[in-house]
PALUM-923632 format. One line per 3 residues: number of its first residue (from 1); their letters; for each residue x, y, z of C-alpha. Coordinates in nm, 2 decimals, decimal comma, padded with zeros to 4 digits. Example, Ala and Ser with C-alpha at 12.3 -4.5 7.8 and 13.67 -1.06 7.14 Angstrom:
REM PALUM-923632
1	as	01,23 -00,45 00,78 ~ 01,37 -00,11 00,71
REM end
This chain:
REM PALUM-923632
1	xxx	12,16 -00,74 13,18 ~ 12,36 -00,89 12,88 ~ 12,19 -00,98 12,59
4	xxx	12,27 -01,38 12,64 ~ 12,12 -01,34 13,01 ~ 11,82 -01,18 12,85
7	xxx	11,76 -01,49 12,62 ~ 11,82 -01,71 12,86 ~ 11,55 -01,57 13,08
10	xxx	11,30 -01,55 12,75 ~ 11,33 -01,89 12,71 ~ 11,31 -01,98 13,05
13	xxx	10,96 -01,77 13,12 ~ 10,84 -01,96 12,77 ~ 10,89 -02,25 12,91
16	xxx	10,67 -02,17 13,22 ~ 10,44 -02,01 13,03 ~ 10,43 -02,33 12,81
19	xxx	10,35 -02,57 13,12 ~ 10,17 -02,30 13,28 ~ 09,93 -02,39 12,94
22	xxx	09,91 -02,73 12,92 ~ 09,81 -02,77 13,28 ~ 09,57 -02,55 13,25
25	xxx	09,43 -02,72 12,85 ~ 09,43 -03,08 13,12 ~ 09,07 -03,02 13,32
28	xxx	09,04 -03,13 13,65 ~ 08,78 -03,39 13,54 ~ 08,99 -03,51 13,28
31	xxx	09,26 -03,60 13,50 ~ 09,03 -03,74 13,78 ~ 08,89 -04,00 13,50
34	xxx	09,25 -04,08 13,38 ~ 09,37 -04,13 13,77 ~ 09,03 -04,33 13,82
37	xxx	09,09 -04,55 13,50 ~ 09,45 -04,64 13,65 ~ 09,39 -04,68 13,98
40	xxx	09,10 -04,96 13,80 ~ 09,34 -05,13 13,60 ~ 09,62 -05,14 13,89
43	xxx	09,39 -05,35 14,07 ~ 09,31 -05,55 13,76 ~ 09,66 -05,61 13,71
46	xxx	09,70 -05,71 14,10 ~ 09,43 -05,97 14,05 ~ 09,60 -06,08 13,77
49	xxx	09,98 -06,09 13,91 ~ 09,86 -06,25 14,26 ~ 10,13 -06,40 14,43
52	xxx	09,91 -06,72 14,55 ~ 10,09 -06,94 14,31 ~ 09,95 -07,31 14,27
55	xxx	10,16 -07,62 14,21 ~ 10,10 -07,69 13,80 ~ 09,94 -08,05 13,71
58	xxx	10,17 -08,29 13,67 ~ 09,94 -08,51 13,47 ~ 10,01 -08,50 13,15
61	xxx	09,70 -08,60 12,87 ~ 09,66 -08,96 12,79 ~ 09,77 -09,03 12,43
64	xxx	09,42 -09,08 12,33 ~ 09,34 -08,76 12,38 ~ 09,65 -08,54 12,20
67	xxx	09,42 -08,51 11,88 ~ 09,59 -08,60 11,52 ~ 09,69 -08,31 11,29
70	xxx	09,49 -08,26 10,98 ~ 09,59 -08,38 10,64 ~ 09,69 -08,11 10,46
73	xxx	09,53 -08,01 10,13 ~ 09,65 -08,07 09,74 ~ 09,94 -07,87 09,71
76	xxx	09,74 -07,71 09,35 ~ 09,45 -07,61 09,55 ~ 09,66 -07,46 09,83
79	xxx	09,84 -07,25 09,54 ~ 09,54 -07,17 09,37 ~ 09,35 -07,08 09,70
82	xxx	09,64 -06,86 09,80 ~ 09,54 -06,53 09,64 ~ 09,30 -06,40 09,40
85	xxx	09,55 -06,27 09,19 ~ 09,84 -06,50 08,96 ~ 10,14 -06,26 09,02
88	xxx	10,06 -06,21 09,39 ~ 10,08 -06,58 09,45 ~ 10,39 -06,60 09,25
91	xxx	10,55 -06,34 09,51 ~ 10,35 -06,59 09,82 ~ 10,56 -06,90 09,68
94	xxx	10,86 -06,67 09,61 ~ 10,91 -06,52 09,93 ~ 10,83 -06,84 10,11
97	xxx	11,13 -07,02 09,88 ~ 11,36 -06,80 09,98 ~ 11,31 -06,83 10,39
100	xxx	11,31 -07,18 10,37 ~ 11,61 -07,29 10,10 ~ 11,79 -06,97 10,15
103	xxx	11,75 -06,83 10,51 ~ 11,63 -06,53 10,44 ~ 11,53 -06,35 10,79
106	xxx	11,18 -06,29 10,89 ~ 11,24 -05,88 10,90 ~ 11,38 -05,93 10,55
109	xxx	11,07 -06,09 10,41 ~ 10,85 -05,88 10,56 ~ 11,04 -05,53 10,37
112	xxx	11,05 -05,76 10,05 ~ 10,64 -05,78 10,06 ~ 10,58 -05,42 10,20
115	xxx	10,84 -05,31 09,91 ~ 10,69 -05,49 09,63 ~ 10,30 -05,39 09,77
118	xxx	10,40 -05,03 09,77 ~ 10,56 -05,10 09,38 ~ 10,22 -05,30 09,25
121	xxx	10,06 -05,00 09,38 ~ 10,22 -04,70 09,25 ~ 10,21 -04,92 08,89
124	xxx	09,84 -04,92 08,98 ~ 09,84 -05,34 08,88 ~ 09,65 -05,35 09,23
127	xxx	09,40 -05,10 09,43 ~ 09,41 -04,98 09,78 ~ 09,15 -05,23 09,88
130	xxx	09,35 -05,58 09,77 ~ 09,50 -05,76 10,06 ~ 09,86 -05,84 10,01
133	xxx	10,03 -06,03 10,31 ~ 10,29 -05,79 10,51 ~ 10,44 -06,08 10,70
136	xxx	10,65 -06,39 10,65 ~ 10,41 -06,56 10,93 ~ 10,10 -06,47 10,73
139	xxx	10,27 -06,56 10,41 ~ 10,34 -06,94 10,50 ~ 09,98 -06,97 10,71
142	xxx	09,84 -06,89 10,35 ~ 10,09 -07,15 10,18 ~ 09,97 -07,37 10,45
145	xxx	10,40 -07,41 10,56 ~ 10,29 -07,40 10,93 ~ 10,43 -07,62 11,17
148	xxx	10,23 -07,87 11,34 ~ 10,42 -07,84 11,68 ~ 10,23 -07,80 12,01
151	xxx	10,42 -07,58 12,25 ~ 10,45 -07,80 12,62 ~ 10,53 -07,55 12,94
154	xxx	10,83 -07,72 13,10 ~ 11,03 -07,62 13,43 ~ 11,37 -07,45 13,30
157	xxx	11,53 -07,60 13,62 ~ 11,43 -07,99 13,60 ~ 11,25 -07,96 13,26
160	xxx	10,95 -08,15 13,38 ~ 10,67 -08,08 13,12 ~ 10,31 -07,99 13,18
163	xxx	10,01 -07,95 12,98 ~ 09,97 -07,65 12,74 ~ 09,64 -07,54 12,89
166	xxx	09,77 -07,50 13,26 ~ 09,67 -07,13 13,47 ~ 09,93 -06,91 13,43
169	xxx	10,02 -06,86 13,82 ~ 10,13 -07,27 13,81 ~ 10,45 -07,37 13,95
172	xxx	10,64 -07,67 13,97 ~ 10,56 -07,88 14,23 ~ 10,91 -08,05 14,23
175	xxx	11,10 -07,70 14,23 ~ 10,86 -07,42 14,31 ~ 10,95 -07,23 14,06
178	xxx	10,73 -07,00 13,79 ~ 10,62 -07,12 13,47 ~ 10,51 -06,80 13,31
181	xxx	10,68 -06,48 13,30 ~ 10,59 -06,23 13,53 ~ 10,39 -05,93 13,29
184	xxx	10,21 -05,62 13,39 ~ 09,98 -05,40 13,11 ~ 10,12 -05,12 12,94
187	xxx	09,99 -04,80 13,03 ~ 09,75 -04,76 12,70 ~ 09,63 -05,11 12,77
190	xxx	09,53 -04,95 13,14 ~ 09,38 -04,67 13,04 ~ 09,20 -04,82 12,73
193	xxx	09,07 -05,12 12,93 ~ 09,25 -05,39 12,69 ~ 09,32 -05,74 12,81
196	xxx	09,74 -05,77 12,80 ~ 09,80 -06,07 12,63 ~ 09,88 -06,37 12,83
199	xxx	10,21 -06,41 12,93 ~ 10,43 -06,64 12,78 ~ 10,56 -06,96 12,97
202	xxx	10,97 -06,88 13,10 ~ 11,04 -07,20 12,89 ~ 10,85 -07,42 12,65
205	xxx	10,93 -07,70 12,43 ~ 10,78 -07,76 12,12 ~ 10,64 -08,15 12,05
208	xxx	10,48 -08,31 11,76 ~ 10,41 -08,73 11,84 ~ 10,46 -08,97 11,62
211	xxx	10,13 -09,07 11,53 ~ 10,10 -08,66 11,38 ~ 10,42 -08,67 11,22
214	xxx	10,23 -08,99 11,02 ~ 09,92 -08,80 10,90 ~ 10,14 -08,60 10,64
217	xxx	10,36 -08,90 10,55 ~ 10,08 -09,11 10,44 ~ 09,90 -08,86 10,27
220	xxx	10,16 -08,85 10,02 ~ 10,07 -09,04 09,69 ~ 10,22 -09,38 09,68
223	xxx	10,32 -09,40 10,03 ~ 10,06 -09,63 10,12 ~ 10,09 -09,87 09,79
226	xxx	10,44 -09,88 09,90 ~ 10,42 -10,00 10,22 ~ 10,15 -10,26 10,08
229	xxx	10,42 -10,41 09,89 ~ 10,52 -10,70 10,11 ~ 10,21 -10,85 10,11
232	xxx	10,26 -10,99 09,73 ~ 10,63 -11,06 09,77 ~ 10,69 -11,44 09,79
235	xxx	10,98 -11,54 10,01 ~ 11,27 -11,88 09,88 ~ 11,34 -12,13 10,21
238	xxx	11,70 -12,01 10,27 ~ 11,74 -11,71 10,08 ~ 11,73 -11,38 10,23
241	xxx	11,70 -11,09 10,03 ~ 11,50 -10,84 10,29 ~ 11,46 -10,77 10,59
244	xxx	11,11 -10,96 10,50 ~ 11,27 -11,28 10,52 ~ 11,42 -11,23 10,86
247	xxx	11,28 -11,40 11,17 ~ 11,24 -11,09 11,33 ~ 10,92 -10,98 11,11
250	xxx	10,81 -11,32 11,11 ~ 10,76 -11,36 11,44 ~ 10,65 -11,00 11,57
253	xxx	10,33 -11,01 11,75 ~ 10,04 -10,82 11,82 ~ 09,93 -10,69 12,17
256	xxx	09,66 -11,00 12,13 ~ 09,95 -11,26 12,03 ~ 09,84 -11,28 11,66
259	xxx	10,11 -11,23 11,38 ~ 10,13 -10,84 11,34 ~ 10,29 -10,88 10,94
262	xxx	09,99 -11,16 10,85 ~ 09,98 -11,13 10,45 ~ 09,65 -11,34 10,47
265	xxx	09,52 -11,07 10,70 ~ 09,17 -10,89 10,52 ~ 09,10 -10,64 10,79
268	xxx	09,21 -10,41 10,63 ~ 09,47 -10,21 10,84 ~ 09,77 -10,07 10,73
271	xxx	10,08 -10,21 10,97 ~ 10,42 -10,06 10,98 ~ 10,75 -10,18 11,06
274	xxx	11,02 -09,95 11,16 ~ 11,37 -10,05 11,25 ~ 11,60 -09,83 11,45
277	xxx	11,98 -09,75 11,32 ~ 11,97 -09,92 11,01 ~ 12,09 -09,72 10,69
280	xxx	12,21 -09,90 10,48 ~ 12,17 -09,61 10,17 ~ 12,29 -09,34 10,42
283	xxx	11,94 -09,18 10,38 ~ 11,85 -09,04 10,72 ~ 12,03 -08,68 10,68
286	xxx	11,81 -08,61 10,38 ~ 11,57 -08,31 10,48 ~ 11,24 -08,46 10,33
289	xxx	11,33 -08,77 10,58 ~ 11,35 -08,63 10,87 ~ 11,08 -08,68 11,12
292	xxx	11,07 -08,40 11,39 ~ 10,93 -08,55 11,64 ~ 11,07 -08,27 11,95
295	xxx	11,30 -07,99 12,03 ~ 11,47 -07,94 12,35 ~ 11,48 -07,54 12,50
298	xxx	11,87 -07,46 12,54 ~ 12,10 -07,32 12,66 ~ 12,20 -07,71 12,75
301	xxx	12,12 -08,02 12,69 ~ 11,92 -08,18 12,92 ~ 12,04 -08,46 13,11
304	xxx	11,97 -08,83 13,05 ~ 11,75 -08,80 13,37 ~ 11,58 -08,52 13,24
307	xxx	11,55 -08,63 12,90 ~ 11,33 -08,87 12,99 ~ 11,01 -08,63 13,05
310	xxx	11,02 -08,54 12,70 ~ 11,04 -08,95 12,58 ~ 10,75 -09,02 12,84
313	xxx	10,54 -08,84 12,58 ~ 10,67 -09,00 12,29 ~ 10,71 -09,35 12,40
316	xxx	10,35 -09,33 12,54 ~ 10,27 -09,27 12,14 ~ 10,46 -09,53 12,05
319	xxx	10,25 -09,75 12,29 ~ 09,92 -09,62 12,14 ~ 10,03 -09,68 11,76
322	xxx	10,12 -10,07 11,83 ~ 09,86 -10,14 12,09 ~ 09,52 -09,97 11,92
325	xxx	09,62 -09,82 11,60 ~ 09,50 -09,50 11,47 ~ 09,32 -09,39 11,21
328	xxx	09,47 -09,16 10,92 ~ 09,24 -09,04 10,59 ~ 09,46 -09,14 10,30
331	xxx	09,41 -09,08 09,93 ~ 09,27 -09,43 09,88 ~ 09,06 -09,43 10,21
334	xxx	08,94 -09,09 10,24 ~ 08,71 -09,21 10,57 ~ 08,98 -09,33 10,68
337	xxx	09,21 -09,59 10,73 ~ 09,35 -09,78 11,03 ~ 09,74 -09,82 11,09
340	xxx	09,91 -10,04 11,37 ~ 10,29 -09,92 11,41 ~ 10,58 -10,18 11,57
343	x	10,93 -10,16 11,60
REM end
């Protein structure tokens, strides 16, 4: 037998030998437990992927019940509350700037801060035991930069939208299709007995009404003195300067019939007035004006027929601002303060 022939067949009887090894090293118990564990969580994950799907709700909740976002804090006390240490925080604000005004990618964040912990710690200006954020998602949390969006299932095919809360083996009941992708546990999830995490919905929209959007927009300082202003303004017969003096704000009306922009009114309330395609100053491309109020999933647009599940939602707001008002904790009014809203 050739020498190559003889190696060949060395390597060949290691490798049996090898197997030979391991199989014996894997005890008969041990692999009865690891069978029993998956033959468990295969009929977990049956249960959990039953086919017995059930048409989704099409109710969505009343606008009374969507609760308001929070005000968020003094911009100081969110820096200062950031991180225990000065230069960390400068790095929190730093890598935060660069996402948002210069696009940096998430992955790209994230090596920045793993980069600069592994630096501060090999300089030894921080110990094994400080907490440094790894991520850009834990970075803006922190820097309280979080969107206030709440992510609505909605049918890909008709893009009817349901509540957020719906079981995840709903359908819709106007095209019988899935709402949430189809997921099965990974084979450590089996055999360690951990939950999979829910699975995510095939298509979601993000929506943020109105009457959130507002929270943050009064809670800046002066914003509420601001719109105050027409109260004290005094208006000339036959002059018209602003849209004050216009009929149209004279005679807009409550839900009750009384005068919604009454300067003589004491109750208190703070009422808006918002007019739709008028920019005179050619303000409303301006970032810090832009009110989010809803993004539709892609690839398409939706059609004007379909387009009108997601202005259901917001229109409904709309109704709840003029009709009953909400109520929004301001700087000046810190129990907070009533505000009526009319186009």
């Amino acid at each position: 037998m050739s020498a190559e022939r003889r190696t060949a067949a060395d390597r060949a009887n290691a490798g049996s030998s090898n197997n030979n090894l391991a199989a014996e090293d894997f005890s008969f118990d041990d692999a009865e437990e690891f069978e029993a564990a998956l033959d468990v969580h295969d009929r977990d994950r049956d249960e959990d992927n039953d086919d017995s799907h059930q048409p989704a709700d099409v109710n969505l909740p009343p606008p009374e019940d969507i609760p308001l976002a929070e005000p968020r804090r003094d911009a100081q006390e969110i820096y200062d509350t950031s991180h225990d240490i000065w230069f960390i925080r400068i790095l929190l604000t730093l890598v935060a700037f660069l996402h948002t005004k210069y696009h940096v990618s998430f992955r790209a964040c994230d090596i920045l801060l793993s980069c600069l912990n592994i630096i501060f710690l090999s300089l030894k200006l921080i110990d094994e035991n400080t907490q440094i954020p790894r991520n850009l998602g834990t970075v803006m949390k922190k820097l309280d930069l979080e969107d206030r969006f709440t992510n609505y299932p909605i049918c890909h095919i008709c893009h009817r939208i349901f509540k957020p809360n719906i079981p995840v083996n709903s359908v819709c009941p106007d095209c019988d299709t899935a709402l949430f992708k189809a997921t099965s546990p990974t084979i450590f999830q089996r055999v360690t007995g951990k939950a999979p995490p829910p699975p995510p919905p095939v298509s979601a929209a993000p929506i943020q009404v109105l009457s959130s959007l507002l929270v943050d927009f009064l809670a800046q300082p002066g914003i509420e003195a601001a719109a105050e202003k027409w109260k004290a303004r005094t208006h000339e017969p036959g002059k018209y300067k602003d849209i004050m003096d216009g009929n149209i704000w004279k005679s807009s009306a409550c839900a009750d019939g009384t005068p919604f922009f009454d300067g003589s009114d004491e109750s208190g309330e703070l009422r808006l007035g918002v007019t739709l395609s008028l920019d005179c100053t050619l303000r409303r491309y301006r970032a810090g004006n832009l009110l989010l109020a809803a993004m539709t999933p892609g690839p398409t647009e939706p059609t004007a027929e379909q387009l009108q599940h997601y202005l259901k939602i917001l229109v409904d707001d709309l109704l709840k601002l003029y009709e009953t008002g909400i109520k929004i904790i301001t700087p000046s009014c810190p129990e907070g303060l009533l505000m009526r809203f009319t186009f």
